[in-house]
C-alpha positions in Angstrom: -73.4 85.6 143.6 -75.9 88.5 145.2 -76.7 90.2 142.1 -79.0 92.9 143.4 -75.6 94.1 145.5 -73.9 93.9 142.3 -76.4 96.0 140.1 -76.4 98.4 143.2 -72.3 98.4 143.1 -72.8 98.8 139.3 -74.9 101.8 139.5 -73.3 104.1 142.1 -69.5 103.4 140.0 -71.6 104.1 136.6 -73.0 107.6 138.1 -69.6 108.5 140.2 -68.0 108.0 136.8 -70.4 109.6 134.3 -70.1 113.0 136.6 -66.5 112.7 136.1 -66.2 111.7 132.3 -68.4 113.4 130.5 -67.7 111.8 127.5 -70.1 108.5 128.6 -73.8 108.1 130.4 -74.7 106.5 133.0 -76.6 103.8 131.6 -73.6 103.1 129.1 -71.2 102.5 131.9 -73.4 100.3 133.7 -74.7 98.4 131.0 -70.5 97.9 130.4 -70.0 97.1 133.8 -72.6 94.2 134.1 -71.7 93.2 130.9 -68.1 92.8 132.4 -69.2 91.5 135.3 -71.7 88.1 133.6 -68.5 87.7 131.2 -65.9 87.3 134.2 -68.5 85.5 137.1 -66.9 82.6 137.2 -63.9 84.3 138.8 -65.8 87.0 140.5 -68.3 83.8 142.4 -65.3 82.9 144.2 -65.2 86.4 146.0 -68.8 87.5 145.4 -68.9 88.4 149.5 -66.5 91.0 149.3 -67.8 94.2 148.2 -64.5 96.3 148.2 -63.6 93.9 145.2 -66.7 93.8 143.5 -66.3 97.9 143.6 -62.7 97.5 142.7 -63.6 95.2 139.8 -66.8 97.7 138.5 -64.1 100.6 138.5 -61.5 98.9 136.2 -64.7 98.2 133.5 -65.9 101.6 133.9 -62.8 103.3 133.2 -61.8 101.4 130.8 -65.1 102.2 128.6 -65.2 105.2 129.6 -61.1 105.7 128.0 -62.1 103.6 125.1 -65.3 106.6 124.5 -62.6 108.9 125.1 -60.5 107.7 122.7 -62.8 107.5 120.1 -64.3 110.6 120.6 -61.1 111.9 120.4 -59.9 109.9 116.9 -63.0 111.9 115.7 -63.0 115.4 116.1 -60.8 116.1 113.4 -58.1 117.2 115.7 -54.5 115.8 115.1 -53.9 112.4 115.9 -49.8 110.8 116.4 -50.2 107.4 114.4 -47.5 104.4 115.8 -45.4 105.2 112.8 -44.9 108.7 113.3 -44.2 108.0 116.7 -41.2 105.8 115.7 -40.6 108.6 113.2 -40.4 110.8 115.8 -38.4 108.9 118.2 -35.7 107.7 115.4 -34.9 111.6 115.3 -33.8 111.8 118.7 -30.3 110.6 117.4 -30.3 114.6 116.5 -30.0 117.6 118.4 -32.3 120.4 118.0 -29.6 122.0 116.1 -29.4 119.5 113.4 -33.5 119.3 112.9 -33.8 122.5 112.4 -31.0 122.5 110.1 -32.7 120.0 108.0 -36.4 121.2 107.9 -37.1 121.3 104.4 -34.8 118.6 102.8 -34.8 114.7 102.9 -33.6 113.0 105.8 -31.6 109.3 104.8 -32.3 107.7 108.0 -36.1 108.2 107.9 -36.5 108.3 103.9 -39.1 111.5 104.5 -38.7 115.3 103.9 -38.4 116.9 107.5 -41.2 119.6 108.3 -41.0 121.9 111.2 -44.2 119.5 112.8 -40.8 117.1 113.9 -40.4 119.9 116.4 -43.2 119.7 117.9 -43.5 115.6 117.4 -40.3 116.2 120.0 -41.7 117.8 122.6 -44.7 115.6 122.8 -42.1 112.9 122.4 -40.1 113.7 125.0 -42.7 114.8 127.4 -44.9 111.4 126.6 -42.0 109.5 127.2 -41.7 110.2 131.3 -45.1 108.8 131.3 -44.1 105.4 129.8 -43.7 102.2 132.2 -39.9 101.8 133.0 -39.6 98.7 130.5 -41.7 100.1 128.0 -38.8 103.0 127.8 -36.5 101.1 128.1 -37.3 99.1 125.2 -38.2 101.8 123.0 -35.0 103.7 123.6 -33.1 100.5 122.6 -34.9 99.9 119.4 -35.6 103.2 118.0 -34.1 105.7 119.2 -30.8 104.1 119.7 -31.3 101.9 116.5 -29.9 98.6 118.4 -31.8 95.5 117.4 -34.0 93.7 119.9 -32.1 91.4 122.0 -35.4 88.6 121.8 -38.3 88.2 120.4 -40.0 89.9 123.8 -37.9 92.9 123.9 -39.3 93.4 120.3 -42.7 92.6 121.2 -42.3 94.8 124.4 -40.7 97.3 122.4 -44.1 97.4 119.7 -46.3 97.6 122.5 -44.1 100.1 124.0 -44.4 102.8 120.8 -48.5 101.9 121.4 -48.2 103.0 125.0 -46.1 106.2 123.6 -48.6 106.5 120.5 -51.5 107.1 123.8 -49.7 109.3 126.1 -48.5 111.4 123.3 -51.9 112.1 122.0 -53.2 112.5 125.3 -50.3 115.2 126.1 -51.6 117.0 123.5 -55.2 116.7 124.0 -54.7 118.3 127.6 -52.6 121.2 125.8 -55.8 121.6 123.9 -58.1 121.7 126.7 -56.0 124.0 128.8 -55.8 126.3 126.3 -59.4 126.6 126.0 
C-alpha cells in the first residue's frame, strides 16, 4: 500500500473537513482517519491503487468522528437532549390528536403511566418532523411497534424497530439543534 499517497489523501479530507465542522481539528481528523485506515488495510491493500476509494474511504472516517465530536459536544452543552425513552414516549402519543393532548396536559395518562406536560407538544413536532428523515424500514418499524402498539412480527422487526427509535432519538435532537442555530 503507498502510504505517503495515503497520509496525503488523509490530510487534504482532514483540512476540507475541519473548515466545514468546526467542532474538530485538523490533526484530530487525520489522526482518526489513519487510525481507520491501519485498522481496515487488510481490505483497503486489495484496492490501494485507486485513489477515488482511498478518498471515498478517508471521508466516511472523517465524518463519522467529526459526528461523533458533534454529538458529544452537543450531549454537553446543557441544552435539551430527547433520550430513546422519551422518544417512544413521544411516539406512543401519536394514538392522540392534538385535541386530546392538550386536553390532558396536566393529569396522568394510563397508556404511558406519566403526568402529561405541555413539552409532549413540542416532543410532537420534533417527532413528526424527525420522522420524514427516518430510512423507510426504520419508519416503518417504529410506526408498527409504537405508535400503533402492534407487537413485532420477529425478532428483526423488533431489533429493527430498537434501532429505529435510535435513528429517531438522532434526528430528533438534531432537528432541534438546527432550530437552535437558526435562531441565533
Amino acid at each position: 500500500m503507498n502510504w505517503e499517497k495515503t497520509i496525503e489523501i488523509s490530510r487534504k479530507v482532514a483540512s476540507e473537513l475541519a473548515r466545514k465542522w468546526p467542532v474538530v481539528e485538523a490533526d484530530d481528523v487525520h489522526q482518526e482517519i489513519m487510525l481507520h485506515m491501519m485498522e481496515q488495510r487488510s481490505h483497503l491493500e486489495k484496492r490501494a491503487d485507486d485513489f477515488t476509494f482511498l478518498r471515498q474511504v478517508a471521508w466516511r472516517a472523517a465524518k463519522s468522528y467529526a459526528s461523533r465530536e458533534q454529538m458529544q459536544k452537543d450531549l454537553m452543552d446543557e441544552q435539551y437532549f430527547y433520550t430513546p425513552d422519551e422518544v417512544r414516549m413521544t411516539l406512543k402519543s401519536f394514538i392522540y390528536t392534538d385535541e386530546e393532548i392538550g386536553e390532558m396536559i396536566g393529569r396522568k395518562d394510563d397508556l404511558t403511566r406519566c403526568r402529561i406536560t405541555d413539552n409532549i407538544t413540542s416532543a410532537r413536532i420534533d417527532a413528526g418532523a424527525a420522522l420524514r428523515k427516518l430510512k423507510p424500514e426504520y419508519k416503518e418499524a417504529v410506526t408498527r411497534t409504537y405508535i400503533y402498539g402492534l407487537p413485532p412480527a420477529t425478532a428483526g422487526e423488533a431489533k429493527t424497530a430498537q434501532r429505529g427509535v435510535d435513528a429517531l432519538a438522532t434526528a430528533m435532537n438534531s432537528h432541534i439543534r438546527s432550530k437552535a442555530r437558526a435562531a441565533r
